[in-house]
Backbone as JSON Lines, residues from 0, in Angstrom:
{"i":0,"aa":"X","n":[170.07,-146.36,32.64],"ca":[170.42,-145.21,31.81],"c":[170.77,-145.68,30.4]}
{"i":1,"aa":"X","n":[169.89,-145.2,29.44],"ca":[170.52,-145.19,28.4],"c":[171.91,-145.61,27.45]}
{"i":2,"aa":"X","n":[172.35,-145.87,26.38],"ca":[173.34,-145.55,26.18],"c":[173.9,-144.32,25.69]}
{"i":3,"aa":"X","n":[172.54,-143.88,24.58],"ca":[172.6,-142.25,23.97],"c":[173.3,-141.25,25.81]}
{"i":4,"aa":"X","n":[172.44,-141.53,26.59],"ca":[172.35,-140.75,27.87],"c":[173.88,-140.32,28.86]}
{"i":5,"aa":"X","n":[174.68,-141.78,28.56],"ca":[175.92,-142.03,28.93],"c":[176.89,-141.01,27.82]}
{"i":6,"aa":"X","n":[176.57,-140.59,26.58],"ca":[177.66,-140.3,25.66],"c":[178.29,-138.51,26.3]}
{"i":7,"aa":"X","n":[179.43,-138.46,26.16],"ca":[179.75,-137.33,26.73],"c":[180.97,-136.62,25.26]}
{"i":8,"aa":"X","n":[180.5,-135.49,24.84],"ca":[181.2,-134.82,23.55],"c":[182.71,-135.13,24.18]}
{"i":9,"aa":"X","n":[183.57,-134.89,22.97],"ca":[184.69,-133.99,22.97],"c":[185.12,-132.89,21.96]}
{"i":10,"aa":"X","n":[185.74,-131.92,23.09],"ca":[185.51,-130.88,21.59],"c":[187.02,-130.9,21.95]}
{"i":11,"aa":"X","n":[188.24,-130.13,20.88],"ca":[189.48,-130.32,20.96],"c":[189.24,-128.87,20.07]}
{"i":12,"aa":"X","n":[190.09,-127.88,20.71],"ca":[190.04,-126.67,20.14],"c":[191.59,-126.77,19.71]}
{"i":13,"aa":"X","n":[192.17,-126.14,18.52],"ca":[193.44,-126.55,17.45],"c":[193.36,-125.24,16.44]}
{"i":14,"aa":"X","n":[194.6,-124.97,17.07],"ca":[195.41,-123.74,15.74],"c":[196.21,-124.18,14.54]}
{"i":15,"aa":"X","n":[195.69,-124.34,13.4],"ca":[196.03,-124.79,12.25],"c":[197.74,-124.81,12.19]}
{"i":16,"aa":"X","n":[198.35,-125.5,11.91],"ca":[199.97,-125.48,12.43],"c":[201.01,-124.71,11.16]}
{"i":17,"aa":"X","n":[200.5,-123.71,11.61],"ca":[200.78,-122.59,10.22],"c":[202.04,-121.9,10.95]}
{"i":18,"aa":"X","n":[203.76,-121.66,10.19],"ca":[204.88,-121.35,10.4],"c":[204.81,-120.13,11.08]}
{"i":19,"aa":"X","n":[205.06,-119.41,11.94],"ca":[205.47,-118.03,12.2],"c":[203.93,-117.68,13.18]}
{"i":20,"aa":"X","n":[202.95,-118.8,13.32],"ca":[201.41,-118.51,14.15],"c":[201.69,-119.44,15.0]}
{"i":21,"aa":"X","n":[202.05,-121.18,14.7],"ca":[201.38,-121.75,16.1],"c":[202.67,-122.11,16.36]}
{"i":22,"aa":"X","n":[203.01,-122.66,17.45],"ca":[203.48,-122.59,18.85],"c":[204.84,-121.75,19.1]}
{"i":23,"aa":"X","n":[204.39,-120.52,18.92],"ca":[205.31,-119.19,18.71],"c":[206.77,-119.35,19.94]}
{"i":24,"aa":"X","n":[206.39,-120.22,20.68],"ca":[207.62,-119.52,22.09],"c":[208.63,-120.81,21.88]}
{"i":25,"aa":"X","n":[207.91,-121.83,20.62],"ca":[209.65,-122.78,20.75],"c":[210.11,-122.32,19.19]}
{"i":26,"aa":"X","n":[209.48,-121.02,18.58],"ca":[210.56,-121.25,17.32],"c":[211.49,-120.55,17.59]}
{"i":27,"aa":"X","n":[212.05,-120.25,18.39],"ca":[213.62,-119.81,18.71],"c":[214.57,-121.13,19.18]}
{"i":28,"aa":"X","n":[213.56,-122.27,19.04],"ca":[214.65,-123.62,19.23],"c":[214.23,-124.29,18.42]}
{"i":29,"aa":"X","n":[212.73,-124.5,17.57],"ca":[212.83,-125.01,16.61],"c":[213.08,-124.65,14.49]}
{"i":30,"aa":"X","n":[212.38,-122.63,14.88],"ca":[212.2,-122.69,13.63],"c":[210.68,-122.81,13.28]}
{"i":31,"aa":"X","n":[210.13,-121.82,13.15],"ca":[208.83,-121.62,12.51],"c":[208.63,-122.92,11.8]}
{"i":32,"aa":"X","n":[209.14,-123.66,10.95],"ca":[208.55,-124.45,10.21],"c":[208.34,-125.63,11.56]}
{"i":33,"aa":"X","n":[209.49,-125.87,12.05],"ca":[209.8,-127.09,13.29],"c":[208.55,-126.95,14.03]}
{"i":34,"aa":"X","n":[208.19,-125.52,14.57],"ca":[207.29,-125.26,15.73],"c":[206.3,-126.05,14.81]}
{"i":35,"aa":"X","n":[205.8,-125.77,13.62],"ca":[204.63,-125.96,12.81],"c":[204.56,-127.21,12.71]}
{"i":36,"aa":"X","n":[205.5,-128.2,12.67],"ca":[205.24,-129.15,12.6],"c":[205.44,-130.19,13.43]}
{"i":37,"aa":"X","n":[206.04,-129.5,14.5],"ca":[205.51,-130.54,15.65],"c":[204.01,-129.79,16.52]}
{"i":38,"aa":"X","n":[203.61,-128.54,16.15],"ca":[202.13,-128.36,16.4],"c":[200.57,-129.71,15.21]}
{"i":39,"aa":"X","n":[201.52,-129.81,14.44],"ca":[200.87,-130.89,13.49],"c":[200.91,-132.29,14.43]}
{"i":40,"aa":"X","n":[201.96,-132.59,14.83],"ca":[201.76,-133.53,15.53],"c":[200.79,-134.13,17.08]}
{"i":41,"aa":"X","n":[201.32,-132.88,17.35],"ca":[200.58,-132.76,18.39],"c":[198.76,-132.65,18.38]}
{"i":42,"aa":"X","n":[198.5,-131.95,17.28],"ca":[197.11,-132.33,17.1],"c":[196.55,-133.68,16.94]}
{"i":43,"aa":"X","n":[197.81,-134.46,15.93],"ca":[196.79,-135.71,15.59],"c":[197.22,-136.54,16.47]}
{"i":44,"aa":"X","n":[197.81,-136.64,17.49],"ca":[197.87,-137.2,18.62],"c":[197.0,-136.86,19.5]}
{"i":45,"aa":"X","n":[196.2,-135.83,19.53],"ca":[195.27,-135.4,20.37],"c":[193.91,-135.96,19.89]}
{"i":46,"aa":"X","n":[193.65,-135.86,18.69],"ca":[192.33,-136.35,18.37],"c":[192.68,-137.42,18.08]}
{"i":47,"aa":"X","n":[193.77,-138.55,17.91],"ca":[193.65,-139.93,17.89],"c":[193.06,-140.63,19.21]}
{"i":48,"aa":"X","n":[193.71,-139.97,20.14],"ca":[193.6,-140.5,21.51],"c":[192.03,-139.61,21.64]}
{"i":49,"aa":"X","n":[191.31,-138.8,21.6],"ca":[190.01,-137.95,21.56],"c":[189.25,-139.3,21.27]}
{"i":50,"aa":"X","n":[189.3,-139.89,20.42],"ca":[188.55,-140.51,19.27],"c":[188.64,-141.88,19.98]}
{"i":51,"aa":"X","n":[190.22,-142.51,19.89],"ca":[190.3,-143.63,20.74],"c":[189.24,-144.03,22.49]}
{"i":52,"aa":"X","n":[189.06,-142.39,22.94],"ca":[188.67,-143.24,23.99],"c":[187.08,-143.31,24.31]}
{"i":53,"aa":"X","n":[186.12,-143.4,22.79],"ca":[185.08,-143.56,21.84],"c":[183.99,-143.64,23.11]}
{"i":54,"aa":"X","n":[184.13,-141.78,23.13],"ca":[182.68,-141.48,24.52],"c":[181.4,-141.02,24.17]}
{"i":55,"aa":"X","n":[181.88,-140.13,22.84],"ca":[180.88,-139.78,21.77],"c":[181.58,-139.16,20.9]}
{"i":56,"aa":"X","n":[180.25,-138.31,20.42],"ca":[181.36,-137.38,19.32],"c":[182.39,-136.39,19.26]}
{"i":57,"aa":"X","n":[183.39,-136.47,18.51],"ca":[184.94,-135.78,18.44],"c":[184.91,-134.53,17.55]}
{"i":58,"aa":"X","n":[184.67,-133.27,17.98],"ca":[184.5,-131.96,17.62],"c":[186.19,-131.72,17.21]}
{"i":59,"aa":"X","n":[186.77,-131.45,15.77],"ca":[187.86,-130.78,16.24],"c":[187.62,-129.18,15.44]}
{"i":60,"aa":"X","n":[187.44,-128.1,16.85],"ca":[187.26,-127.01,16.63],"c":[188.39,-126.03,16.25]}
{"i":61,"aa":"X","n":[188.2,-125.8,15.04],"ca":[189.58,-125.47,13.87],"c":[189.75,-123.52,14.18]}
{"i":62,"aa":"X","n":[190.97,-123.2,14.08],"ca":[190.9,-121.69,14.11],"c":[192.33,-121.62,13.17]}
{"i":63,"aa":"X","n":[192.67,-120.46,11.63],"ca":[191.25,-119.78,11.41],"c":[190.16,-120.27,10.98]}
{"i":64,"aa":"X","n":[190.07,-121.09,10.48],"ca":[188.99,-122.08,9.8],"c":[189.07,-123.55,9.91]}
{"i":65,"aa":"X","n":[188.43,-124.23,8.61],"ca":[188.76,-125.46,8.93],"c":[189.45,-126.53,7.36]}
{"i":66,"aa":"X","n":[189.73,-124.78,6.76],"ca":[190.43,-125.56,5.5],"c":[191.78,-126.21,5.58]}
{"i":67,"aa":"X","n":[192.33,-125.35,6.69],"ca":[193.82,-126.42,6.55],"c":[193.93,-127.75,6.09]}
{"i":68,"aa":"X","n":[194.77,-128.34,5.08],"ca":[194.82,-129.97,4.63],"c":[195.15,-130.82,6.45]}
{"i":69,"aa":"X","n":[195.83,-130.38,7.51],"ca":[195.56,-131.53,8.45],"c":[194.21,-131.45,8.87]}
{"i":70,"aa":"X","n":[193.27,-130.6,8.77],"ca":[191.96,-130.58,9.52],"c":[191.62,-131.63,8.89]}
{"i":71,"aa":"X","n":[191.42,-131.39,7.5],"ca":[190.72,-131.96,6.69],"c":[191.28,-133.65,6.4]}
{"i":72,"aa":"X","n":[192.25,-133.6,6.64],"ca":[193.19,-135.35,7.22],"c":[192.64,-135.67,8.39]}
{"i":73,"aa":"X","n":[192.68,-134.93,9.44],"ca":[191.56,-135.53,10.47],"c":[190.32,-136.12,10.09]}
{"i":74,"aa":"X","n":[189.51,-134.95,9.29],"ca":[188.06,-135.92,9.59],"c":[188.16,-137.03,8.67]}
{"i":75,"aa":"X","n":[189.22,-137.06,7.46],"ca":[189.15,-138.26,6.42],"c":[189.77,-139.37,7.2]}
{"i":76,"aa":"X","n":[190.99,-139.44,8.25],"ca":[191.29,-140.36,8.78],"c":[190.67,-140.73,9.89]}
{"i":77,"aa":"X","n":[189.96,-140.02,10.57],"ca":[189.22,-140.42,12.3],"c":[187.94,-140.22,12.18]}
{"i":78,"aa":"X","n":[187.08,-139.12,11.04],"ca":[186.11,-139.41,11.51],"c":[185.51,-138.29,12.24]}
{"i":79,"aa":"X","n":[186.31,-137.33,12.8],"ca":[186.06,-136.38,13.0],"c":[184.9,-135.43,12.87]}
{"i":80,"aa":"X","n":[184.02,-134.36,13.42],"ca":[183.59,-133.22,12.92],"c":[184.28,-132.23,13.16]}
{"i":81,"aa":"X","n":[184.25,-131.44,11.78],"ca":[184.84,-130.15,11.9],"c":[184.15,-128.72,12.15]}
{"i":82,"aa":"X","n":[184.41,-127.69,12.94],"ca":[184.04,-126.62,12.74],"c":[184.51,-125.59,13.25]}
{"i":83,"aa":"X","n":[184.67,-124.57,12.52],"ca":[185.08,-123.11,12.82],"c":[184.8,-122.7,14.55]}
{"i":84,"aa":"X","n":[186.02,-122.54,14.82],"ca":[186.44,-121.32,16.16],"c":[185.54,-120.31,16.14]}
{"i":85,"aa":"X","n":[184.51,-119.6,17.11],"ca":[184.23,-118.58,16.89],"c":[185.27,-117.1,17.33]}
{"i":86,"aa":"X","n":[184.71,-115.89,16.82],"ca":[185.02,-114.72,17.52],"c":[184.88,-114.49,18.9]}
{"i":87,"aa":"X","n":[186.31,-114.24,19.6],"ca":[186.6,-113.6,20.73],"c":[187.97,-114.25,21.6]}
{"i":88,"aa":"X","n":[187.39,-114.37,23.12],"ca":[188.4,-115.19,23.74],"c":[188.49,-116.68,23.76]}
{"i":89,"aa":"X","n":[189.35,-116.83,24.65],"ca":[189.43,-118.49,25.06],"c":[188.15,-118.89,25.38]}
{"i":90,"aa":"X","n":[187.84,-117.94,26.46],"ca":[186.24,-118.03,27.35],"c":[185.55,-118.31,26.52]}
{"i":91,"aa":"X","n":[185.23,-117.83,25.3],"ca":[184.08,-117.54,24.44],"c":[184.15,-118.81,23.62]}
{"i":92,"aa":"X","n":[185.53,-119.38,23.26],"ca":[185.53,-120.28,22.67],"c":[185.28,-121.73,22.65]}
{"i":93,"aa":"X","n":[185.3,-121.73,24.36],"ca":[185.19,-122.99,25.39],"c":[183.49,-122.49,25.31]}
{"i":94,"aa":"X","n":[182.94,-121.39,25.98],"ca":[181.79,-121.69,26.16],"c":[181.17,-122.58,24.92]}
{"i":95,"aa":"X","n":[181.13,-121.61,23.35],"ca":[180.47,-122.6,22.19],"c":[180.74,-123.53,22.24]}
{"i":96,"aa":"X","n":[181.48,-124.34,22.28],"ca":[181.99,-125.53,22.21],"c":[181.02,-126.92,22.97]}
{"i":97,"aa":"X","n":[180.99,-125.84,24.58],"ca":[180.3,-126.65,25.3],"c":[178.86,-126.61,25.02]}
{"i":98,"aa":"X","n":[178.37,-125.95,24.47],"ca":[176.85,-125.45,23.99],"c":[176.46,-126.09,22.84]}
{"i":99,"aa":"X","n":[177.74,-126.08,22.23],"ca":[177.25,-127.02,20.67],"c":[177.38,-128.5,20.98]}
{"i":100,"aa":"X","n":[177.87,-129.04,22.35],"ca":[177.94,-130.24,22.66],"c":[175.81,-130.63,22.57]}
{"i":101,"aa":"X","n":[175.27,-130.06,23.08],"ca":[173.83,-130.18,24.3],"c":[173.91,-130.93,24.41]}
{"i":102,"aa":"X","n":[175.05,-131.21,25.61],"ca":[174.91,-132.2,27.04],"c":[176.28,-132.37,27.28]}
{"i":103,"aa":"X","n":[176.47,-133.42,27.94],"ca":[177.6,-133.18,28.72],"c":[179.51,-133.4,27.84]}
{"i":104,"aa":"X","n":[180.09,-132.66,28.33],"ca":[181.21,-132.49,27.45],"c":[182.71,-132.02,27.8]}
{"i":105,"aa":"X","n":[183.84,-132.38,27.56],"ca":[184.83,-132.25,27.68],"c":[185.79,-131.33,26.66]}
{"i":106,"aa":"X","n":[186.34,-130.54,27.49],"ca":[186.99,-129.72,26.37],"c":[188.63,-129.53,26.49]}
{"i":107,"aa":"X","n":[189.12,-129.85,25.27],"ca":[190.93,-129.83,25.2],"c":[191.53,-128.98,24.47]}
{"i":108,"aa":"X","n":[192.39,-128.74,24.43],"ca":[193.47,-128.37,23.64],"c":[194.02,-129.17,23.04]}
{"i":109,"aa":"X","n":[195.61,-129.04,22.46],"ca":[196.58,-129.77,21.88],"c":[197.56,-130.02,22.26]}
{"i":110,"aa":"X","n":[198.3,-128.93,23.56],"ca":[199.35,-128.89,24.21],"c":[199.65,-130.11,24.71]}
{"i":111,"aa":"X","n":[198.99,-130.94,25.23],"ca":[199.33,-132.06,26.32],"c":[199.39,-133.46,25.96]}
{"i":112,"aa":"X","n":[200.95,-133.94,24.88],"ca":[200.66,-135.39,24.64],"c":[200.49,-136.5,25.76]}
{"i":113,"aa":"X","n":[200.85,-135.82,27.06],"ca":[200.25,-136.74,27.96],"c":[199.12,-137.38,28.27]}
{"i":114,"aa":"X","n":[197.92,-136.5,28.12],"ca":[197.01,-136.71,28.24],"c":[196.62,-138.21,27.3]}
{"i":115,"aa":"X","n":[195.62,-138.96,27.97],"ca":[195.43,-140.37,27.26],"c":[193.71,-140.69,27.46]}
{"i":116,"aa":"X","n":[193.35,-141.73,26.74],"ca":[192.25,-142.18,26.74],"c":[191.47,-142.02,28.32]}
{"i":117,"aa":"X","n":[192.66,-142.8,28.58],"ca":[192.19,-143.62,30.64],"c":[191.64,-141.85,31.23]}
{"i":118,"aa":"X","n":[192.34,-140.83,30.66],"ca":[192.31,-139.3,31.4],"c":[190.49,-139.1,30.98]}
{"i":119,"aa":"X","n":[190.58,-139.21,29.82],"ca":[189.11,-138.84,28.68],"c":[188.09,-139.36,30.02]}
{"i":120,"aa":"X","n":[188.38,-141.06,29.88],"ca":[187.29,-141.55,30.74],"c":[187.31,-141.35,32.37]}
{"i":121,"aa":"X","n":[188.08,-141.34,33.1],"ca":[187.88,-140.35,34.27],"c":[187.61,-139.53,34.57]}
{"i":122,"aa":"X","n":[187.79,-138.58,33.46],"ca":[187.14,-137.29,33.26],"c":[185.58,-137.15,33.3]}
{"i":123,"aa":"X","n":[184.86,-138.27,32.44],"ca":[183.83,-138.61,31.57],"c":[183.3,-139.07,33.24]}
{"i":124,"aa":"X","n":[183.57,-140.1,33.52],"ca":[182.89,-140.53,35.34],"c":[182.88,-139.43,35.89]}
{"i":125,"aa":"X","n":[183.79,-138.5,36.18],"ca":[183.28,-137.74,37.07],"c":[182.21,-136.94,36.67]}
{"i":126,"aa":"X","n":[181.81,-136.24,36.2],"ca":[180.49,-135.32,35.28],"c":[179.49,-136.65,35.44]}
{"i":127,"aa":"X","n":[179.41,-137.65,36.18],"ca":[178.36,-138.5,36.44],"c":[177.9,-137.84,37.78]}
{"i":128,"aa":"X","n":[178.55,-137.29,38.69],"ca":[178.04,-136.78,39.99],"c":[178.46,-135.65,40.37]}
{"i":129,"aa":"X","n":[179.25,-135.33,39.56],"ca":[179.53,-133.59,39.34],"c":[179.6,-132.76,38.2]}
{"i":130,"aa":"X","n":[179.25,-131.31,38.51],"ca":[178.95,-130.5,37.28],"c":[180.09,-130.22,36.7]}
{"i":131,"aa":"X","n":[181.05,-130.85,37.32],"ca":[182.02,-130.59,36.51],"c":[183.34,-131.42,36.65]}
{"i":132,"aa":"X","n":[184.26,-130.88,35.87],"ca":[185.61,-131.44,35.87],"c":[186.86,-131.03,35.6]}
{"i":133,"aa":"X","n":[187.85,-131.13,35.98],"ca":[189.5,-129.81,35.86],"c":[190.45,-131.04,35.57]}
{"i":134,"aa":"X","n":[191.52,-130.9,35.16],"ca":[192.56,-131.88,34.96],"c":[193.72,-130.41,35.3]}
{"i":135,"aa":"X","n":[194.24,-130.08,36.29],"ca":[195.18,-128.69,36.33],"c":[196.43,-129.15,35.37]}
{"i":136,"aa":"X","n":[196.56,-128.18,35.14],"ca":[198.32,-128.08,34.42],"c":[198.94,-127.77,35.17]}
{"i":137,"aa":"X","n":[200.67,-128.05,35.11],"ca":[201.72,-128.01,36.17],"c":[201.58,-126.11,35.96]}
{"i":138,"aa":"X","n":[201.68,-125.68,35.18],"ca":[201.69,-124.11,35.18],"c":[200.82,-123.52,35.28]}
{"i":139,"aa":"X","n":[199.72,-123.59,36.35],"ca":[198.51,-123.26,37.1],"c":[197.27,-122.83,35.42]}
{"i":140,"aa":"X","n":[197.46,-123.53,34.62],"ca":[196.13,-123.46,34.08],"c":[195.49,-124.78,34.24]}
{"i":141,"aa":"X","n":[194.68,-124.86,33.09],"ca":[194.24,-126.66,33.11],"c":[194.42,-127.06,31.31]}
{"i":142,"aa":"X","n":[194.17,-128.29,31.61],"ca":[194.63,-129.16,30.25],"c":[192.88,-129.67,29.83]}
{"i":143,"aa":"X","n":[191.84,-129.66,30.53],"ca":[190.95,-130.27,30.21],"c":[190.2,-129.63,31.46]}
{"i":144,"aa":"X","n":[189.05,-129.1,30.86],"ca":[187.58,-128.94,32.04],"c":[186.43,-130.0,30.9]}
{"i":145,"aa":"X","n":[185.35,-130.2,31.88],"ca":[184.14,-131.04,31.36],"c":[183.02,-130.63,32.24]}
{"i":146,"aa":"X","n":[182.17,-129.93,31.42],"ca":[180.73,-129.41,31.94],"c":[179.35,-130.56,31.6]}
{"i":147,"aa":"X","n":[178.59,-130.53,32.64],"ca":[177.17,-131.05,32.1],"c":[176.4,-130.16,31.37]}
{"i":148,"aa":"X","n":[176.47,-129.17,31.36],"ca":[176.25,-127.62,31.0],"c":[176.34,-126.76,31.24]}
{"i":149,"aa":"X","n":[176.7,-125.65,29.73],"ca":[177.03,-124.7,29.42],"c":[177.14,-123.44,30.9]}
{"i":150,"aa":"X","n":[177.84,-122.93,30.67],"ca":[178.1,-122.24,31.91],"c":[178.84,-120.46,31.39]}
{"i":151,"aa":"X","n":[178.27,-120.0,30.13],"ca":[179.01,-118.3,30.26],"c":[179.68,-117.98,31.08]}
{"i":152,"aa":"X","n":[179.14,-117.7,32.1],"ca":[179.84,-117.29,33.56],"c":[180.86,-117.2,33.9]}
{"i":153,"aa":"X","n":[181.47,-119.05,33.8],"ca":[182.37,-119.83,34.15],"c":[183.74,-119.35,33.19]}
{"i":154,"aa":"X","n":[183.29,-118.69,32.33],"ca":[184.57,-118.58,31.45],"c":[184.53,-116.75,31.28]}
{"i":155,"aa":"X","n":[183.8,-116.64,31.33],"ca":[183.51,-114.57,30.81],"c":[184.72,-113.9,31.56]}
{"i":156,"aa":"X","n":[185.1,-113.04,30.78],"ca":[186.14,-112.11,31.63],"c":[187.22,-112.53,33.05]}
{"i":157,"aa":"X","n":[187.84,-113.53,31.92],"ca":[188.72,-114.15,32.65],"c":[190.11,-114.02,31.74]}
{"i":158,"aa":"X","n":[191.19,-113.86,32.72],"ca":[192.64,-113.48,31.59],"c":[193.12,-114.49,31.89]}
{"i":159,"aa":"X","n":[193.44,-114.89,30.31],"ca":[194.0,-116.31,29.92],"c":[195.42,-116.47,29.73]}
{"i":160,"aa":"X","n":[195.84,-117.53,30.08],"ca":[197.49,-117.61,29.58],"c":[198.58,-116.97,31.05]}
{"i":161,"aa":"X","n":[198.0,-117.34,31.77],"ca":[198.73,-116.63,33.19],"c":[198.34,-117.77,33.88]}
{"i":162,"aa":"X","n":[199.07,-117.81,35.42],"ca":[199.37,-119.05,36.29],"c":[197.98,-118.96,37.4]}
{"i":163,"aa":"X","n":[197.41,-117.5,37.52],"ca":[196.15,-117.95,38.05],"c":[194.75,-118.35,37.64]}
{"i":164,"aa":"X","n":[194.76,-118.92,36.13],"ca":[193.66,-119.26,35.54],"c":[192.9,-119.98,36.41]}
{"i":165,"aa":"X","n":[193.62,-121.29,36.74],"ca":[192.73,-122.37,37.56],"c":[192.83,-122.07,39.37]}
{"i":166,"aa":"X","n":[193.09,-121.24,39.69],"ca":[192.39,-120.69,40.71],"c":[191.2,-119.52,40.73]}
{"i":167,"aa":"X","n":[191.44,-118.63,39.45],"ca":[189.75,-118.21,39.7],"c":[189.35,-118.94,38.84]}
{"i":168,"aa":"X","n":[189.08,-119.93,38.44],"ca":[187.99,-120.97,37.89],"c":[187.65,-121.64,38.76]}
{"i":169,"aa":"X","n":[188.55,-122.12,39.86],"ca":[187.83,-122.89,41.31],"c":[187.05,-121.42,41.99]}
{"i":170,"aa":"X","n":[187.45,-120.44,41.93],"ca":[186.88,-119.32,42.87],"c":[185.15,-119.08,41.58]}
{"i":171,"aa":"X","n":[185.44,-119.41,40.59],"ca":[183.75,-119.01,39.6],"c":[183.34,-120.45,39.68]}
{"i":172,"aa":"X","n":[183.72,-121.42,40.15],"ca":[183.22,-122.45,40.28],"c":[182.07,-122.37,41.36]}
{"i":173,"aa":"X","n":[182.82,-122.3,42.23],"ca":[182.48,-122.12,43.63],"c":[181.5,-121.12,43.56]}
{"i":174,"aa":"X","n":[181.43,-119.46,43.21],"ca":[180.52,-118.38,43.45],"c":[179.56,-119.01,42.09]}
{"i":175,"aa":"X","n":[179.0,-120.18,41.44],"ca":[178.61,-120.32,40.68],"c":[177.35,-121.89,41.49]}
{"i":176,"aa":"X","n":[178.24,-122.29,42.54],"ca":[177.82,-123.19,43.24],"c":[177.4,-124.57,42.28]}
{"i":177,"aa":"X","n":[178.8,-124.58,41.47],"ca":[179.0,-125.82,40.93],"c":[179.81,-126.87,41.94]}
{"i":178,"aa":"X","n":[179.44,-127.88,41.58],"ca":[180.45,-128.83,42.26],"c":[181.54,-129.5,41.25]}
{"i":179,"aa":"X","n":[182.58,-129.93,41.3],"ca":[183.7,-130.54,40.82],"c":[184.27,-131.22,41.26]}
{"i":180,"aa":"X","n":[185.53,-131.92,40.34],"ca":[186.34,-132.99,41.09],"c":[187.78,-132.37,39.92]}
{"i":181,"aa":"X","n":[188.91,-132.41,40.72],"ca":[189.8,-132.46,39.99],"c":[190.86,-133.73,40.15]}
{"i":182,"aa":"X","n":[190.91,-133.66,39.08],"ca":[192.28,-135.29,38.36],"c":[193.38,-134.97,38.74]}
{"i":183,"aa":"X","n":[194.1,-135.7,38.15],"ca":[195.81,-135.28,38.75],"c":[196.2,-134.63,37.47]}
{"i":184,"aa":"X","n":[197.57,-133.44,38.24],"ca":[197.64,-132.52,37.43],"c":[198.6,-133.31,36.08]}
{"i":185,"aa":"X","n":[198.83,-132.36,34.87],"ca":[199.2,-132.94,33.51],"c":[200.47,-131.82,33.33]}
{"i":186,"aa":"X","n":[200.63,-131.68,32.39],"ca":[201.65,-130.72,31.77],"c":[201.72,-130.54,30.08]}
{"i":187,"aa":"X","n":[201.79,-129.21,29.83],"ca":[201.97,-129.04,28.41],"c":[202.71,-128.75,28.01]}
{"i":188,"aa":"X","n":[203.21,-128.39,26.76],"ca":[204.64,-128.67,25.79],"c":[204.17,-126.82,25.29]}
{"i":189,"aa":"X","n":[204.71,-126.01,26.19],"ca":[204.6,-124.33,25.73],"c":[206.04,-124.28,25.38]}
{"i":190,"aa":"X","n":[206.87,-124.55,25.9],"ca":[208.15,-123.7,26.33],"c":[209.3,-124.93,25.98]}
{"i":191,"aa":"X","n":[210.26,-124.22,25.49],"ca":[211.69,-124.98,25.18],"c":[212.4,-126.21,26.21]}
{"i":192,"aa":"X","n":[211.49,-126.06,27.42],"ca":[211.73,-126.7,28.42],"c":[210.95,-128.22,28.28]}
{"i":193,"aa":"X","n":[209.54,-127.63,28.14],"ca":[208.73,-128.33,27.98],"c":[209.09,-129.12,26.76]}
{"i":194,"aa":"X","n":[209.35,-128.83,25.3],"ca":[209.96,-129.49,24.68],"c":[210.98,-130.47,25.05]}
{"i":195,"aa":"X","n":[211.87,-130.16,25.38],"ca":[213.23,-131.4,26.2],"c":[212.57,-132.27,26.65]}
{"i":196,"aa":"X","n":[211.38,-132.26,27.78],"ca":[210.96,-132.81,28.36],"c":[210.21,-133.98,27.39]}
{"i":197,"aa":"X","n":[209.53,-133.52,26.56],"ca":[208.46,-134.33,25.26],"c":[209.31,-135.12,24.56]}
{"i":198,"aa":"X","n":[211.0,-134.67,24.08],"ca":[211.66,-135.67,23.87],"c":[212.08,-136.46,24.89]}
{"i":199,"aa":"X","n":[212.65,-136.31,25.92],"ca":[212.81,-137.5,27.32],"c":[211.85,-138.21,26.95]}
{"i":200,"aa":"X","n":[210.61,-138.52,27.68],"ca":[209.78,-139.25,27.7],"c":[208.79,-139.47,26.22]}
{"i":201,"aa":"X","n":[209.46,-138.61,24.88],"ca":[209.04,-139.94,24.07],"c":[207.21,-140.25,23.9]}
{"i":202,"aa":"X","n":[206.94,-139.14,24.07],"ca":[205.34,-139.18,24.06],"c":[204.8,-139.13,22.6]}
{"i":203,"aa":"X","n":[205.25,-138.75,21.67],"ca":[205.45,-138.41,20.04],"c":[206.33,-138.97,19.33]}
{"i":204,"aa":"X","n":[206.03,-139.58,18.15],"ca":[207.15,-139.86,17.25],"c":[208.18,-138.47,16.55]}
């Protein structure tokens, strides 16, 4: 096999870390600006480690755009490509993502400084013998899926941000007659809790 053949995208979907928009449920402990700027952090910890675990190319898919000065610090420091979020849902946003990969691809968020290189490439093996891939979150979503391809289906009219995400995604998996493998589960930094926790263990400067 190839080496081109082996390369597997990453796309990292990221809400510009703008005061009073991104990570709305800790500024009652940090402060709109605080939330904003540990959502700053949390991005470039996400695409450092994206980038670090050098599978192919590093999509960081910007919403509202991609003028923010950290976007634009991303691609000057890593290398990055940038491009605009489209219109609609989560679903809609994961599907492009995976479509603008053509071929096989992994898709993240920002929430999870846990997540690490070693995750990227386990991830990346499995989509060698399955169509797919889940990393669950402790709060029944997931932190990372990875398609060989594009899949509408898999994401359409699905309600996001609730604890049964990643059970009907195993149930559209399944009526889709994909196969998968899931990783061990991760956890993300939503909630004031989750914060405490990100300072304990020290995952961020």
């Amino acid at each position: 096999m190839s080496r081109a053949s082996e390369r597997v995208a990453i796309a990292v979907l990221a809400k510009a870390p703008l005061p009073g928009i991104a990570k709305t449920r800790l500024i009652a402990a940090l402060s709109a600006d605080g939330a904003a700027a540990l959502q700053a952090r949390l991005i470039e910890r996400t695409v450092a480690t994206a980038q670090a675990a050098a599978l192919g190319p590093v999509t960081l898919w910007c919403t509202p755009d991609e003028s923010h000065p950290l976007f634009l610090e991303m691609l000057q420091k890593f290398g990055v490509l940038l491009a605009r979020q489209p219109d609609g849902d989560l679903g809609a946003r994961m599907h492009m993502a995976v479509a603008a990969a053509n071929g096989r691809a992994l898709i993240i968020g920002t929430d999870c400084p846990a997540l690490t290189a070693s995750h990227l490439h386990e991830a990346a093996d499995a989509l060698r013998d399955h169509d797919a891939v889940l990393i669950p979150a402790e709060d029944g979503g997931y932190v990372l899926i990875g398609l060989c391809r594009p899949s509408e289906a898999l994401f359409s009219d699905t309600e996001w941000g609730v604890a049964t995400v990643l059970d009907e995604t195993r149930k559209r998996l399944r009526s889709l007659g994909l196969t998968w493998r899931e990783l061990a589960p991760l956890w993300d930094v939503d909630t004031p809790a989750d914060f405490a926790r990100l300072q304990r263990e020290r995952l961020i400067d």
